[in-house]
C-alpha positions as CSV (number, residue, x, y, z in Angstrom):
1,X,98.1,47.2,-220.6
2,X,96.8,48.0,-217.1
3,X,98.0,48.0,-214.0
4,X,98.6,44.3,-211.9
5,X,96.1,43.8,-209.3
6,X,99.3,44.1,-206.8
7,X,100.3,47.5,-208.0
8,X,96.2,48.4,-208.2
9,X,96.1,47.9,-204.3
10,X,99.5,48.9,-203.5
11,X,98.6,51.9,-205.5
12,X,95.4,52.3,-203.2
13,X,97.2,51.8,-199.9
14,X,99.5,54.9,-200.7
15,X,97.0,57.2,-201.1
16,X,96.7,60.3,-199.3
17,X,92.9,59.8,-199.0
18,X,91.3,59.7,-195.6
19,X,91.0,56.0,-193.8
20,X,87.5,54.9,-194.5
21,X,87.7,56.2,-198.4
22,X,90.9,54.4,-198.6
23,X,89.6,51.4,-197.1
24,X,86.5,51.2,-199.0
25,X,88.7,51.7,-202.3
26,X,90.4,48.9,-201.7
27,X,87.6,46.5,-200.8
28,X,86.3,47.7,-204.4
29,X,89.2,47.1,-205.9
30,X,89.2,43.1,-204.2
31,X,86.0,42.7,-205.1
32,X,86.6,43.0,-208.5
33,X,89.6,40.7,-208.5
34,X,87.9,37.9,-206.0
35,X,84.2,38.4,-206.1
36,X,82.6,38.2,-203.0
37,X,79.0,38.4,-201.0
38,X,80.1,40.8,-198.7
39,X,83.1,42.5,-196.6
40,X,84.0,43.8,-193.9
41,X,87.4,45.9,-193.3
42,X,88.1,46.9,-189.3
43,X,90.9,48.1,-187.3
44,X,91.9,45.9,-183.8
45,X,92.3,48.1,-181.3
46,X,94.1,46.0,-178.4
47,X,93.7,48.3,-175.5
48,X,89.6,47.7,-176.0
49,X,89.5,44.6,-177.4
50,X,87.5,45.9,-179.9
51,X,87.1,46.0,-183.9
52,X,86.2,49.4,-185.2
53,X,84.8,49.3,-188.7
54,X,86.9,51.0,-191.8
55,X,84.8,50.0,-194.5
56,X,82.3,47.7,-195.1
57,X,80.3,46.4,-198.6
58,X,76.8,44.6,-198.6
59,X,76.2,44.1,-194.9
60,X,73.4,44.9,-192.8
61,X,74.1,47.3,-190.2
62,X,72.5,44.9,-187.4
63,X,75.8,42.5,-188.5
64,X,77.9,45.6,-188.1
């Protein structure tokens, strides 16, 4: 039996893999639990006010 999708991204989340492979993992991971067009994964950085991209799946890099 596998794993439940909760332990699949909880499982994902505790890696010890760098950010952005993390991060794209578990946006592959979603994707096959809710399908989806596209994603897009960011941190907020509230000093900035900015969004700096993690991980990203089917979008054009002019929507980035």
């Amino acid at each position: 039996m596998g794993a439940t999708p909760i332990l699949e991204l909880a499982e994902v989340a505790d890696s010890t893999g760098p950010v952005p492979e993390r991060a794209r993992e578990m946006l592959d991971t979603l994707r096959r639990l809710v399908p989806f067009d596209a994603a897009w994964l960011a941190l907020t950085d509230l000093m900035s006010s900015s969004y700096p991209t993690v991980a990203s799946i089917d979008l054009d890099e002019s929507i980035l």
